[in-house]
C-alpha positions in Angstrom: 0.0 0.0 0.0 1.1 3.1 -0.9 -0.3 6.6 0.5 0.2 10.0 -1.0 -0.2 13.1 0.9 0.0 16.0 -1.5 1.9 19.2 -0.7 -1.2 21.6 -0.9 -3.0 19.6 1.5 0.0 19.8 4.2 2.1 23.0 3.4 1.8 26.5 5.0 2.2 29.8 2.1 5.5 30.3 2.2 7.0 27.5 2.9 8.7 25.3 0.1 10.3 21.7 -0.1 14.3 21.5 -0.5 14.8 18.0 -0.1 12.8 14.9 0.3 14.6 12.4 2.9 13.5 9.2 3.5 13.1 7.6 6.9 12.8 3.5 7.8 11.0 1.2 9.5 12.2 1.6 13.3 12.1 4.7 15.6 16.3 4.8 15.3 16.4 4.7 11.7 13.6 7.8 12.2 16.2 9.7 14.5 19.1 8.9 12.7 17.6 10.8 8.9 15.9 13.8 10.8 19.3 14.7 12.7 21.9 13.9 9.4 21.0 16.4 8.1 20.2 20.5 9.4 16.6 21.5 9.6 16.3 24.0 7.4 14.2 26.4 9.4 17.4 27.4 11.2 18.5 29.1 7.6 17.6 32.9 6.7 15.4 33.5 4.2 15.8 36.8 2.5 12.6 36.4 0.4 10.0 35.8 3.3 10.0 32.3 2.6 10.7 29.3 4.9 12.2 25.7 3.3 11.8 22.5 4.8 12.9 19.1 4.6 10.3 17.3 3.2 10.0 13.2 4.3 8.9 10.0 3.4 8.7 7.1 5.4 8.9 3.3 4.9 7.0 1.7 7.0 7.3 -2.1 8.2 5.0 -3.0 4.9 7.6 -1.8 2.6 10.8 -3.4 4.4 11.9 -6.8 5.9 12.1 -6.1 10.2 12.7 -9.0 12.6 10.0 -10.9 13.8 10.8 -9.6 17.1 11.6 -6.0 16.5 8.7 -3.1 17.3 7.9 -0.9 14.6 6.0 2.1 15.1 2.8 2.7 12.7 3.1 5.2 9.7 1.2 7.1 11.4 2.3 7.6 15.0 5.5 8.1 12.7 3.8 11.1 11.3 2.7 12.2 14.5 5.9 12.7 15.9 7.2 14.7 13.2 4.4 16.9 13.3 6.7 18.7 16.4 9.2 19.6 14.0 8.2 22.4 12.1 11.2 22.1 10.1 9.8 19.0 8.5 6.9 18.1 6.5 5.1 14.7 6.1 5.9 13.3 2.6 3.5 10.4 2.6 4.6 6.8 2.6 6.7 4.8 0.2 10.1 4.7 -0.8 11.7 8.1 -1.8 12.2 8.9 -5.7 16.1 7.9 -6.6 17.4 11.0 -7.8 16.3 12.8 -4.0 18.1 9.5 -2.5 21.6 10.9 -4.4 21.1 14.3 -3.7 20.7 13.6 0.2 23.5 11.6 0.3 25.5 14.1 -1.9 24.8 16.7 1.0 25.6 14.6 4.1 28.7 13.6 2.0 29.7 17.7 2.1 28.2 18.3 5.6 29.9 15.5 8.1 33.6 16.0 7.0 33.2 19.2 8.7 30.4 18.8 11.1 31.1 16.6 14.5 27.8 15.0 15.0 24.3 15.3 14.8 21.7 18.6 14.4 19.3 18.6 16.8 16.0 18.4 14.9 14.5 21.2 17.4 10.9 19.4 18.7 8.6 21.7 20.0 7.3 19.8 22.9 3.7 19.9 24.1 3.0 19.8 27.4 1.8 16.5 27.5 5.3 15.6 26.0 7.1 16.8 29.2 7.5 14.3 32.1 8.0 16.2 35.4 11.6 16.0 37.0 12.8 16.8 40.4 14.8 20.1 40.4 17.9 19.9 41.8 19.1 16.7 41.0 21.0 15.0 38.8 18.7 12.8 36.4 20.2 9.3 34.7 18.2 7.1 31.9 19.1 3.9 31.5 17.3 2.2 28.9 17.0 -1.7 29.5 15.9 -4.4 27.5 14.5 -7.1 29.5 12.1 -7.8 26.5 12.3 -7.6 22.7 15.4 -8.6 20.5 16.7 -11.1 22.2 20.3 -10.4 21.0 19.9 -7.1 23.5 18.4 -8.6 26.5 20.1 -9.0 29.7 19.2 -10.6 33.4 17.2 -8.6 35.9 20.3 -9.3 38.3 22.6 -7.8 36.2 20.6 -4.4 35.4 19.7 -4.2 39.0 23.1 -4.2 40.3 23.8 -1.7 37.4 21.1 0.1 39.4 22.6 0.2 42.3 26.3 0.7 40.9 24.3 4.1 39.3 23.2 5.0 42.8 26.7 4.7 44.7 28.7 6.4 41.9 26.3 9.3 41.6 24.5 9.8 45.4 22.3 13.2 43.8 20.7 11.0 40.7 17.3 10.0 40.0 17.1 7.0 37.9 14.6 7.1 34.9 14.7 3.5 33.7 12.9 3.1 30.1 11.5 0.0 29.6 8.3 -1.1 28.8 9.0 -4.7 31.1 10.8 -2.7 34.1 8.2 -2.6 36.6 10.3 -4.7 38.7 13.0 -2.5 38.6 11.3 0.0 40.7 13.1 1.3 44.0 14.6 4.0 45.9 15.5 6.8 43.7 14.5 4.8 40.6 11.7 5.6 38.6 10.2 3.3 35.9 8.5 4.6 32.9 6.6 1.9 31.3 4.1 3.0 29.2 5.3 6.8 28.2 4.8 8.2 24.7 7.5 8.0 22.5 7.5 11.7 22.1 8.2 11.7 26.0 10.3 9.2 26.0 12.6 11.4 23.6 11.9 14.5 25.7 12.6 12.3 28.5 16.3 11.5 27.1 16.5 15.2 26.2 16.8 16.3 29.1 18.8 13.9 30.9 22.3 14.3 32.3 23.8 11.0 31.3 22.2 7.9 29.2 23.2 4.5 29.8 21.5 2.3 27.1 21.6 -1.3 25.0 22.4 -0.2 21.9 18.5 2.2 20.8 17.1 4.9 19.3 18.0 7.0 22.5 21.4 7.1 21.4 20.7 9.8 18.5 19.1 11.8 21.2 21.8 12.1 23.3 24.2 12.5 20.3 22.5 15.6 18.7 21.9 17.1 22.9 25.5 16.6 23.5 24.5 14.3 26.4 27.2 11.6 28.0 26.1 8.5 27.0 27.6 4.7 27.4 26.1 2.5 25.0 26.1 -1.4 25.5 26.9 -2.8 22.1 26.9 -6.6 22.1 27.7 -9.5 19.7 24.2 -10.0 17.2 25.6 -11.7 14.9 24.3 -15.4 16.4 20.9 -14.3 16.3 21.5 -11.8 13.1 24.6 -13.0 10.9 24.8 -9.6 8.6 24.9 -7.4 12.1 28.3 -7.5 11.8 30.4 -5.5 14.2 31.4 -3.1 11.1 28.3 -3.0 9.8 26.6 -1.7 13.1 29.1 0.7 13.5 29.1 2.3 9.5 25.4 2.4 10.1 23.6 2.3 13.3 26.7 5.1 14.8 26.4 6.8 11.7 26.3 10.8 12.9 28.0 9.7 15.7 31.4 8.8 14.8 33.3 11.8 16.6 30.9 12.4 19.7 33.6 12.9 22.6 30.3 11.8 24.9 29.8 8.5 23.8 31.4 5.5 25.6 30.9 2.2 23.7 31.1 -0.7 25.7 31.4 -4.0 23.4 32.0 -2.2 20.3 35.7 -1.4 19.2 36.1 1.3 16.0 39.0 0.9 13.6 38.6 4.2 12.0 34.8 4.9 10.2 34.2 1.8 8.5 35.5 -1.1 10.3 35.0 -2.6 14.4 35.2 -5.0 15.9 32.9 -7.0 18.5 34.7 -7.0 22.3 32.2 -9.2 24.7 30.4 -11.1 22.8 27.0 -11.9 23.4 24.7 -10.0 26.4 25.1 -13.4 27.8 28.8 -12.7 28.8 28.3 -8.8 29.8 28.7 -8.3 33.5 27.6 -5.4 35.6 31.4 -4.5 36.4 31.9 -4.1 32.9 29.1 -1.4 32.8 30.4 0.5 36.0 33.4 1.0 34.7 32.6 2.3 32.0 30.7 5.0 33.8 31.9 8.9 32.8 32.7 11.3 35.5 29.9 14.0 35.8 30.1 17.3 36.4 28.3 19.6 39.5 24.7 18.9 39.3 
């Protein structure tokens, strides 16, 4: 199926298309396109007129996803970008070749010279904006005791990440992001089960340090200049072509010079080759997260 959305029926006067970028099935792949490349409503406009990146989304009809993997609707898809005003909703199906080329023609000029990712600039609605404490320091850790299982752990070993968090940093609130964590719930850790995606992002936003298995959050973090350790292990049991390369070329793609990031199972040999350092989550112990920890400045 194939749905068409035609520009007079979505844009504003004014406002024209400059590029059409196409986005994939899963909420990283989403993250990853908006933030390669800059949204244009950051550029002057000497002729009253505003340009926007126009996109296009293929949705879990049009590619081949796991079994296992969660793909977000077309539409909640479209509803997320709708707090971008930089962007505009392109319909769904795959994107004309010749705009494929020329958006890869301009992230080809822009990250030689750009360190990471542009912050797509959500405008957040106030039911995107889960309350946090003032005063203290506030830690996500994204878990995944359900889902792929070439990214799921023990509940032993993220609770006594849990409480590795709480010793190292005695000020932090603990947001844990997992939509199975309930029974991670304890002092100074707050679960958030069943948030929005668009607060889950505003979440991650506005957070002083991300731990995470390897997830969409990480493009967050990366365009908010946010320190963030990033559990990387071995899929290639479970998925043969997730090579360690392969991940890294794609999935860290925009995020190949972030000083913030800490990759913890994932060794880089330059921009196109890596290697894999644990293996499997199997072999991951919490040790090997807490070391990995950054020191954080004054809260």
């Amino acid at each position: 199926m194939k749905v068409e959305i035609s520009p007079e029926s979505e844009g504003e006067a004014g406002q024209i298309d400059m590029l059409t970028i196409q986005t994939w099935g899963g909420w990283g792949d989403v993250l990853r396109e908006i933030s390669l490349l800059p949204v244009p409503r950051r550029m002057p406009s000497a002729w009253g007129v505003s340009l926007a990146l126009r996109v296009r989304h293929l949705s879990a009809e049009h590619i081949r996803v796991h079994a296992d993997a969660r793909v977000p609707s077309a539409e909640s898809v479209r509803e997320m970008l709708e707090r971008c005003p930089g962007l505009r909703w392109g319909g769904v199906g795959p994107v004309a070749r010749r705009w494929k080329a020329a958006a890869r023609g301009i992230r080809a000029l822009i990250e030689p010279f750009h360190p990471g990712l542009f912050d797509p600039g959500f405008d957040w609605r106030d039911n995107d904006m889960v309350p946090l404490e003032p005063g203290c320091r506030h830690i996500v850790v994204q878990t995944h005791l359900e889902g792929l299982p070439a990214k799921r752990w023990t509940l032993t070993g993220w609770r006594q990440v849990l409480d590795g968090l709480k010793i190292r940093y005695p000020d932090a609130i603990l947001h844990v992001l997992d939509p199975a964590g309930a029974a991670l719930v304890g002092e100074r850790i707050v679960v958030h089960d069943s948030l929005s995606f668009p607060a889950a992002v505003n979440l991650v936003e506005r957070c002083d340090l991300l731990v995470s298995v390897d997830s969409w959050s990480k493009y967050v973090a990366g365009w908010k200049g946010i320190p963030q350790v990033v559990i990387e292990p071995d899929q290639t049991p479970d998925y043969p072509r997730h090579t360690a390369s392969t991940i890294w070329r794609h999935s860290f793609r925009g995020l190949h010079k972030n000083k913030n990031l800490t990759l913890l199972g994932l060794a880089p040999d330059g921009t196109k080759r890596a290697r894999y350092t644990f293996g499997p989550m199997s072999n991951l112990r919490p040790q090997d997260v807490l070391r990995a920890l950054p020191a954080l400045g004054t809260s």
